[in-house]
C-alpha positions as CSV (number, residue, x, y, z in Angstrom):
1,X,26.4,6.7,-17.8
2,X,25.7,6.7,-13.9
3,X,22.3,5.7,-12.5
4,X,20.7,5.8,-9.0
5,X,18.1,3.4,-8.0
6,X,16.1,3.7,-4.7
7,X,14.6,0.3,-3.7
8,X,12.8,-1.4,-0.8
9,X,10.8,0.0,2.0
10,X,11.5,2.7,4.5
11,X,10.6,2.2,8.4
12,X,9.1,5.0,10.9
13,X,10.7,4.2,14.4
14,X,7.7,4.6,17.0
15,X,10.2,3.9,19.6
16,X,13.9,2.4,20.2
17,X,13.2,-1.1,19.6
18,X,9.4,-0.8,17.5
19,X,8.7,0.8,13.8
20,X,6.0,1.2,11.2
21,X,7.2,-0.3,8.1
22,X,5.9,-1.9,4.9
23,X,6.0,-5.2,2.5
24,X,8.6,-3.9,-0.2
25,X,11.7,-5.8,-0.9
26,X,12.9,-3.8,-3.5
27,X,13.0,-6.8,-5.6
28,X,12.2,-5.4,-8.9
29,X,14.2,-2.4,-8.7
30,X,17.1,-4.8,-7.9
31,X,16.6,-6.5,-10.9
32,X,16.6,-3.0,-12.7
33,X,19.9,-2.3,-11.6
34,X,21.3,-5.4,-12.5
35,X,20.4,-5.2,-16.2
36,X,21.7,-1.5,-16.3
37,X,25.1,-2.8,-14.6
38,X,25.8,-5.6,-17.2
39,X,24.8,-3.0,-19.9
40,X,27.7,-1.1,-18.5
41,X,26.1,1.5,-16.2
42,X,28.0,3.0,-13.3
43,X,24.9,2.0,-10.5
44,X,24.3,3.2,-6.8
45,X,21.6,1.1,-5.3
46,X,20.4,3.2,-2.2
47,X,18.1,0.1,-0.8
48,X,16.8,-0.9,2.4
49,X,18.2,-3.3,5.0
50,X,15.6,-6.3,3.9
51,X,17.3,-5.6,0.3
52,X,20.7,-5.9,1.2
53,X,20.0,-9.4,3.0
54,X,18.8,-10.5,0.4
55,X,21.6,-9.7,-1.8
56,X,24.6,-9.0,-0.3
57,X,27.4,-11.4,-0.8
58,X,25.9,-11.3,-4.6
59,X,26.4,-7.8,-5.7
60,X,27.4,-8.0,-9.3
61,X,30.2,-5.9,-10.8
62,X,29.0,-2.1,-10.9
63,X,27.1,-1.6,-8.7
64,X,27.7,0.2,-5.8
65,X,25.1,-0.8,-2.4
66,X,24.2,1.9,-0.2
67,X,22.0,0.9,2.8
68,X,19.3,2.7,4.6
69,X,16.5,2.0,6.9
70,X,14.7,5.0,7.7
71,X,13.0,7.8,5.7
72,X,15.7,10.5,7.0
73,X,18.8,7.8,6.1
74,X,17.1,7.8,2.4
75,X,17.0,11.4,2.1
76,X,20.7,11.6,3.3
77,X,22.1,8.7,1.4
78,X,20.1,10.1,-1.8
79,X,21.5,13.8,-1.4
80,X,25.0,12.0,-1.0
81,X,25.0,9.7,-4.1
82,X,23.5,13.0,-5.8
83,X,26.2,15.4,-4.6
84,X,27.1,17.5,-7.1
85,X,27.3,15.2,-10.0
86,X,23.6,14.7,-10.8
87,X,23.2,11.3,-12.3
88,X,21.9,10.4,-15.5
89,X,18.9,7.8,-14.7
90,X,17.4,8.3,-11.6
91,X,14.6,5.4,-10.1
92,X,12.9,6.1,-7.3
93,X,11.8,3.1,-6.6
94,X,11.6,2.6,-2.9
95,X,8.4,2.5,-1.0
96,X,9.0,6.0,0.9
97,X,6.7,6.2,4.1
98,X,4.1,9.1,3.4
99,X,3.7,9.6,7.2
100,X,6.0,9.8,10.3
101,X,5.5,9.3,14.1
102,X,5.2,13.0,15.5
103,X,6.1,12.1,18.7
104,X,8.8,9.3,18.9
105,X,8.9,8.1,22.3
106,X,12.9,7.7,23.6
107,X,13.5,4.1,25.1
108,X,10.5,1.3,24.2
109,X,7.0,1.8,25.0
110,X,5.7,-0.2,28.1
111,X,3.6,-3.4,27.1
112,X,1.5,-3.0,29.9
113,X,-0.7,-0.4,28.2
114,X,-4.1,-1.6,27.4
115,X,-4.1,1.0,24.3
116,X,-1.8,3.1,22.5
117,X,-2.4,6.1,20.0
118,X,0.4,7.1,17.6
119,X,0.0,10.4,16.1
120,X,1.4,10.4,12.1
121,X,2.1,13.6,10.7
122,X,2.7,13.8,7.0
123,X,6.6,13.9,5.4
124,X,7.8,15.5,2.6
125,X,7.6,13.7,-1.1
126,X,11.2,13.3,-1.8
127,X,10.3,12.9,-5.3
128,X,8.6,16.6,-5.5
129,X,11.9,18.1,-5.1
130,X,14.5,16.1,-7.5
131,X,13.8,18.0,-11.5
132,X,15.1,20.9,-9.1
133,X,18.0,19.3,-7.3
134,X,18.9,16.9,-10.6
135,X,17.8,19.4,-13.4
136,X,16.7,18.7,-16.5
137,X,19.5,16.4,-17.3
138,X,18.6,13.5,-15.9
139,X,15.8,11.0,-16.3
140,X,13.6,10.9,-13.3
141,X,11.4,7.2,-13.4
142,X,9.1,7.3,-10.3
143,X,6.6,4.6,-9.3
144,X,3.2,5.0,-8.3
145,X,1.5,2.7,-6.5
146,X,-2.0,2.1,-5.6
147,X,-4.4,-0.7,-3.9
148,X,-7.8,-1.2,-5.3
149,X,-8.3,1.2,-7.5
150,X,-9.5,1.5,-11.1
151,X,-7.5,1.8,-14.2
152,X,-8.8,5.0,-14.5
153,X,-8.0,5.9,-10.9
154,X,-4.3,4.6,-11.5
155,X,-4.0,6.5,-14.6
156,X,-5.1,9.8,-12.7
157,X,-2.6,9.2,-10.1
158,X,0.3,8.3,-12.6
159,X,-0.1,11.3,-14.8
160,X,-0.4,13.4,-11.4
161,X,3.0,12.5,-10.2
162,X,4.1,13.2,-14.0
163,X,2.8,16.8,-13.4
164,X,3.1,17.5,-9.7
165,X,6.7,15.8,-9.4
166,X,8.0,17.1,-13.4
167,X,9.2,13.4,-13.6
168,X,9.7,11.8,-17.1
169,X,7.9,8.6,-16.6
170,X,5.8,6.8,-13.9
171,X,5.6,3.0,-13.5
């Protein structure tokens, strides 16, 4: 049985030295993978930078660490470790940035500015597109999370990405 777990928290670059980020460490997701590895799972963790300091140095047997920072490394480390072997669990875990700087400014950003606007434009879901890359072979577990809302505000936005995404289950 293979598995790929997505874990930790993407960064938007706004310039060469400056991003837009968020507080995920992945942590739980890590601990997902470690229980599938001792069950005797073949695992690819595709987990952020903050992850792998974390962790590296203590990778247990099994799993195989794949490192990305940015939104466009997860989408190309995720299309790798998908190739064309679909795996058999699939976590999307990590905390994938909904919105990316449209215009990324090349070199850093002067400090003398009194002010400064960052236009966002929204990304892609990742998530939306994988029962159609995987098919319906694999298990697809995506995570939904929210900040102050109601149970019945969670619940509607869980059983959306059920729908919307054609994932099996959302945590």
């Amino acid at each position: 049985m293979r598995a790929i777990i997505t874990a930790g928290g993407t960064e938007v670059p706004i310039d060469d030295v400056r991003v837009i980020t968020n507080r995920s460490k992945g942590s739980f997701l890590w601990l997902v993978a470690c229980e599938l590895a001792i069950r005797g799972v073949e695992v690819t963790v595709i987990g952020s930078e903050v992850l792998f300091e974390r962790v590296r140095g203590n990778i247990p047997k099994g799993i195989t660490f794949v490192g990305f920072s940015t939104y466009q490394d997860l989408v190309h480390q995720l299309e790798n470790a998908i190739g064309k072997n679909p795996p058999d669990l699939l976590f999307m875990g990590a905390a994938v940035s909904d919105y990316g700087v449209k215009d990324k400014v090349v070199g850093k950003i002067s400090s003398t500015k009194r002010f400064l606007t960052i236009r966002l434009e929204q990304l892609p879901k990742i998530i939306s597109g994988l029962r159609e890359r995987c098919g319906h072979k694999t298990f697809i577990v995506g995570f939904k999370l929210t900040s102050r809302a109601s149970k019945d505000e969670m619940l509607f936005a869980a059983r959306k990405q059920l729908k919307d995404c054609r994932v099996n289950l959302t945590i």
